[in-house]
Every structure is written in C-alpha cells, then in structure tokens.
C-alpha positions as CSV (number, residue, x, y, z in Angstrom):
1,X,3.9,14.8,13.7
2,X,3.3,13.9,17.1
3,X,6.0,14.3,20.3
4,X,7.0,10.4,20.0
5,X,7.4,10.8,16.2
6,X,9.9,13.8,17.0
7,X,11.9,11.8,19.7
8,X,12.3,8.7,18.1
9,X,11.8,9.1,14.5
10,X,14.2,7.4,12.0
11,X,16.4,10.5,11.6
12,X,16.7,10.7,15.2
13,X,19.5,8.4,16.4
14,X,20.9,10.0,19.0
15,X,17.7,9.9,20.9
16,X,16.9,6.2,19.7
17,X,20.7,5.3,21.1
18,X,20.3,7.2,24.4
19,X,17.2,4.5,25.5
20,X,18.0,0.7,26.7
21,X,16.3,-2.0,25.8
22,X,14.4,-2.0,30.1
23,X,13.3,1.8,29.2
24,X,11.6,1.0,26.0
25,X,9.9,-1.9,27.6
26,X,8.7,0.8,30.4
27,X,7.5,3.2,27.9
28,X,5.6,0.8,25.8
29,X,4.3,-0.4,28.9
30,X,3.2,2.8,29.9
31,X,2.0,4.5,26.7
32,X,1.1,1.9,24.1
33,X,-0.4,4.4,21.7
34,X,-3.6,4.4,19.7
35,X,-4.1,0.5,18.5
36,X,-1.3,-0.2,17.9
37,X,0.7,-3.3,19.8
38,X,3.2,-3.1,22.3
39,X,5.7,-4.4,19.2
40,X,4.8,-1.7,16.8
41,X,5.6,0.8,19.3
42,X,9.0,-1.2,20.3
43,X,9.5,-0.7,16.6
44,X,8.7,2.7,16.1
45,X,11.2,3.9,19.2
46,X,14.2,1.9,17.9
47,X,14.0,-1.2,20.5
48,X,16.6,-3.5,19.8
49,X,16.4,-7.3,19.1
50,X,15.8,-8.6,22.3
51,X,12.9,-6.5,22.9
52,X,11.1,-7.4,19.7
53,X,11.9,-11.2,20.5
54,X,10.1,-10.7,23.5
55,X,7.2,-9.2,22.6
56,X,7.1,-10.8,19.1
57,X,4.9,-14.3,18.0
58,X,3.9,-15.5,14.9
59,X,0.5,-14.1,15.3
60,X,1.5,-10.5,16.4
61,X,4.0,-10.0,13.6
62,X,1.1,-10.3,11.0
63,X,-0.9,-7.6,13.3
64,X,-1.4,-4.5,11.9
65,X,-0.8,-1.0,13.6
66,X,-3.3,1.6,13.0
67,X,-2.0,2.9,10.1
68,X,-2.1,-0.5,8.1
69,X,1.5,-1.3,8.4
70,X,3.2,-5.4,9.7
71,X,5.9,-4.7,11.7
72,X,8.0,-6.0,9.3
73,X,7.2,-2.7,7.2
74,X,7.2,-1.1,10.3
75,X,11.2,-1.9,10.6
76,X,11.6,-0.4,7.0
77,X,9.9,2.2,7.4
78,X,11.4,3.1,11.1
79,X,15.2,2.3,9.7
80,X,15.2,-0.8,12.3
81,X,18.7,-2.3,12.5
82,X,19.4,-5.2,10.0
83,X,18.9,-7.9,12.8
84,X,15.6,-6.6,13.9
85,X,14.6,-6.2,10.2
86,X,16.0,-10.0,9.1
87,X,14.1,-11.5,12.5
88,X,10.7,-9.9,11.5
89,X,11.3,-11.2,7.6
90,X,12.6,-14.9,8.8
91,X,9.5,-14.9,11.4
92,X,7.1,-13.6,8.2
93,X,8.8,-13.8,4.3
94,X,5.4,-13.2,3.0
95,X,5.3,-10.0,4.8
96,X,6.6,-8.1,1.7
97,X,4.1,-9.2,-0.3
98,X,1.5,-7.5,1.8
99,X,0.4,-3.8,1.2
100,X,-1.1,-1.5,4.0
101,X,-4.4,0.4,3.8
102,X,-2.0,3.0,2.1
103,X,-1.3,1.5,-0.7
C-alpha cells in the first residue's frame, strides 16, 4: 500500500476532510501518479464536486487509470460522496456496464 493509499484511503476520513478542494488541485498538480489522470487522483484523495467538475469531460471520464478502473468505479471503490458518484454516473450510465482489466 503506498503513502497516498494510507493518507487518503476510503477508511481515512479524517485526513480526506482535513484537505480543501485548492490543496487537492495542488497535489494532483504536483504528483499526478503513475498514468493515471489528474481526475483519478482527485478521486482517489476524496476531492469534492467542484474539483471533479473541473477536471472532468466526457472523454476523461471513460479514461482508464492504471489499474483498469473509469472513474466512476473509481468513486465506488474510493467511497466518493453521493454527488461526486451521481455526477460521474449522469456524465457516463454506461459506465457500470464496463469491467476493468481485473475483472
């Protein structure tokens, strides 16, 4: 499990609560991980709505991170909030009909 995984994991809220919106944009910005996009990682550290509207399209949210997960699995996976979770399935319904290179 790596250092970000242990910060900002989904059974890690009071971390993921103690970060605004600007310094989630900063760390993505600065440390946008293996392959994966600027909104997986937004995803993965709890960002809420109005950062994933921003760095969200049509396009990106069918994107892949670089385990084989949309980021709408990505938000059920992570334990997004509900809004963050119902954007990414109103931008994508077919979404959960896609599997990841896991299975």
């Amino acid at each position: 499990m790596s250092n970000q995984d242990r910060l900002f994991g989904p059974d890690n809220e009071e971390n993921r609560q103690a970060f605004d919106g600007d310094a989630i944009m900063k760390e993505v910005e600065n440390d946008p991980g293996e392959t994966n996009l600027p909104l997986h990682q937004a995803i993965k550290t709890g960002a809420p709505l109005d950062v994933i509207e921003e760095l969200c399209s049509p396009v990106l949210v069918k994107e892949l991170d670089c385990s084989g997960y949309n980021a709408l699995q990505l938000a059920v996976i992570w334990i997004a909030p509900l809004n963050v979770v119902s954007f990414l399935f109103d931008l994508w319904p077919d979404a959960v009909k896609e599997t990841s290179n896991r299975g």
